[in-house]
C-alpha positions in Angstrom: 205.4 141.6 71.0 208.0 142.7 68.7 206.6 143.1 64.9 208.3 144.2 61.7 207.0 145.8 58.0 209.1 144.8 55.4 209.0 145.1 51.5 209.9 147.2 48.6 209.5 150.8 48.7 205.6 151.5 47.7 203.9 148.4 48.8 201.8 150.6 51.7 203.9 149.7 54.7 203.2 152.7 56.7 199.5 152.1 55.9 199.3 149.0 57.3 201.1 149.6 60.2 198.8 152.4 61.6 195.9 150.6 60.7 197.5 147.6 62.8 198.8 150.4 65.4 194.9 151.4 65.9 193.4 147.3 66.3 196.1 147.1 69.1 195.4 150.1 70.5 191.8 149.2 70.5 192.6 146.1 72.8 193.9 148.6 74.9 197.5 147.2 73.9 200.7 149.8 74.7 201.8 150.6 71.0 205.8 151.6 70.1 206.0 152.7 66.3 209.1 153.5 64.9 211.0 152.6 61.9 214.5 152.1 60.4 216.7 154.0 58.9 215.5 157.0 61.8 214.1 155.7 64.8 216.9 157.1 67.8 218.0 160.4 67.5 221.3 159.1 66.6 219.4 156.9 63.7 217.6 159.8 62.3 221.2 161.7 61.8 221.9 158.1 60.1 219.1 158.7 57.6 219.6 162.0 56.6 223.2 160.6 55.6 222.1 157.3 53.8 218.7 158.6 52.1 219.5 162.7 51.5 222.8 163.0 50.7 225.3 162.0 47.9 226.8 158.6 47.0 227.9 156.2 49.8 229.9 153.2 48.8 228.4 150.1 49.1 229.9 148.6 52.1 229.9 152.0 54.6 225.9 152.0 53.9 225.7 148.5 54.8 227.9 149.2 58.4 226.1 152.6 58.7 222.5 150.4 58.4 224.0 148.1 61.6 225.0 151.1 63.4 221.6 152.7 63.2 220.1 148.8 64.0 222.2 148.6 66.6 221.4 152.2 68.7 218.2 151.5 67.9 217.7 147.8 69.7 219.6 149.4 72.6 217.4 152.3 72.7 214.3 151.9 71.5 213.3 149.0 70.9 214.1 146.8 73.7 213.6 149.1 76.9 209.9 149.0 74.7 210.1 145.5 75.3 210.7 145.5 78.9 207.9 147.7 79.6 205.6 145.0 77.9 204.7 147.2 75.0 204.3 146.3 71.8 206.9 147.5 69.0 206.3 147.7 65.4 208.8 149.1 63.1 208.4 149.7 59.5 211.1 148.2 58.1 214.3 146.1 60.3 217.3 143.8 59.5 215.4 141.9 56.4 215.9 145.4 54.5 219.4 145.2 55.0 219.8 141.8 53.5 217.5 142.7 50.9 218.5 146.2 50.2 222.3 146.0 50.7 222.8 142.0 50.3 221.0 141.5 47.3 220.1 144.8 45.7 224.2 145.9 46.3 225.1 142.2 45.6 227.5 142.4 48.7 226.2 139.0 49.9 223.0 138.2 52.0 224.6 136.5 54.9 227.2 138.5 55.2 224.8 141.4 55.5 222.7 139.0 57.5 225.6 138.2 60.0 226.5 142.5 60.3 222.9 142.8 61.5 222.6 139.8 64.0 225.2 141.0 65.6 224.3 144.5 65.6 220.9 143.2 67.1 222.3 140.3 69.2 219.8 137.8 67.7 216.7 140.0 68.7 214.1 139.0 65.9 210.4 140.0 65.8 207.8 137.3 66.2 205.8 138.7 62.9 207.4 140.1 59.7 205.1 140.8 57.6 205.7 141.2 54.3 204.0 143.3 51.6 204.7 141.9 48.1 204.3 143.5 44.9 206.1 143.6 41.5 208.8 145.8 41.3 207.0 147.8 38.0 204.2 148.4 40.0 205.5 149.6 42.8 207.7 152.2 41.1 204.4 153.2 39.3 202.9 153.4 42.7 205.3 155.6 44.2 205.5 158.0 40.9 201.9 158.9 41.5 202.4 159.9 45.3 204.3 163.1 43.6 207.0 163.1 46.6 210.7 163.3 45.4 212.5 160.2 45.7 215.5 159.6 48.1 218.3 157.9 47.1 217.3 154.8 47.0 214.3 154.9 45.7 215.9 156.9 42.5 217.2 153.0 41.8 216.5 151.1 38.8 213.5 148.6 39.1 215.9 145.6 38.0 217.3 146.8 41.7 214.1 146.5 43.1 213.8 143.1 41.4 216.6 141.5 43.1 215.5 142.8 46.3 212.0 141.8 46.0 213.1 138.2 44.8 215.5 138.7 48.5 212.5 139.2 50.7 210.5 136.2 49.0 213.7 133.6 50.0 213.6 134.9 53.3 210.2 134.6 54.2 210.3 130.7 52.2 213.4 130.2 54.9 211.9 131.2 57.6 208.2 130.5 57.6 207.2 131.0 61.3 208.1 134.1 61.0 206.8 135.6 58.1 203.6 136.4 56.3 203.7 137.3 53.2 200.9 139.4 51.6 200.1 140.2 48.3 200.0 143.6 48.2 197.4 144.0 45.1 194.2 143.1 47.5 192.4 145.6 48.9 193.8 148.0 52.1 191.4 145.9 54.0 192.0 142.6 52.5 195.6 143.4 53.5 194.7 144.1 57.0 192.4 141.1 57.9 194.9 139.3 57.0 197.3 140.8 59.3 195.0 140.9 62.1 194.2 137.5 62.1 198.1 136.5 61.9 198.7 139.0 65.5 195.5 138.0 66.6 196.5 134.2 66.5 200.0 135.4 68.5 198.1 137.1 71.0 196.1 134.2 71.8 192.7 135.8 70.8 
């Protein structure tokens, strides 16, 4: 099973994800976590470039974003698969056509279309995404006390567009998505997304 965390920076993604991590582990489930930009050895080179560094125009982060998707499908993510693990990354192609489609305004299926092929159509079963006002998650991510990355030193009309992204792609795509509100409780949040896996896993 192939399952992705996707939504603005600050919803608790990372939270949910080990706490998810741990349920699977505890029905003695073989657990891959990784994450994109970063997940390859190649990929984390990729991040240091895309979050750490100076200004990148537009369309190079977009194709540097597929080239890190790309290595890390190839290399991570589907020899995972093979094995019959389990594979959740924090964050996939839905951050690209968030991120760079909407939040760069280069287009969403163009961006869309970079990272399908980068991926060769491989989509998780589960994306789940954490949603939460773009004000409130910049507030959120002000109080961790960390210094912000290059992205996350955008403006929260940015964030806006991005979050307003994610929300059209889960209403497209349905089967696929489930969408959380990411106000309730770390455990309401959970439950939720234990119930969704434990319903793909036939339990």
């Amino acid at each position: 099973m192939f399952i992705s965390f996707e939504g603005i920076d600050g919803v608790g993604k990372s939270t949910q994800a080990d706490l998810l991590e741990a349920h699977l582990v505890g029905l003695s489930r073989e657990v891959v976590r990784t994450l994109e930009p970063g997940g390859s050895e190649l990929g984390r080179d990729i991040r240091k470039l895309l979050l750490h560094r100076g200004h990148v125009d537009a369309r190079a982060e977009a194709l540097l974003y597929a080239a890190d998707r790309a290595h890390h499908v190839a290399t991570v993510i589907r020899p995972a698969l093979a094995e019959g693990k389990v594979v959740i990354t924090d964050r996939y192609l839905d951050s690209s056509v968030a991120y760079q489609g909407a939040g760069r305004i280069l287009g969403a299926t163009e961006v869309r279309d970079l990272s399908m092929w980068a991926i060769q159509g491989l989509l998780p079963a589960l994306t789940v995404l954490l949603d939460l006002d773009a004000a409130s998650a910049v507030a959120r991510r002000a109080k961790t006390g960390d210094a912000p990355d290059r992205l996350e030193r955008e403006k929260v009309e940015f964030f806006e567009a991005v979050r307003a992204c994610y929300l059209e792609l889960a209403a497209a795509e349905p089967d696929r998505f489930l969408v959380v509100d990411a106000r309730l409780s770390v455990d309401e949040i959970q439950a939720q997304i234990r119930a969704r896996v434990d319903e793909l896993l036939g339990r």
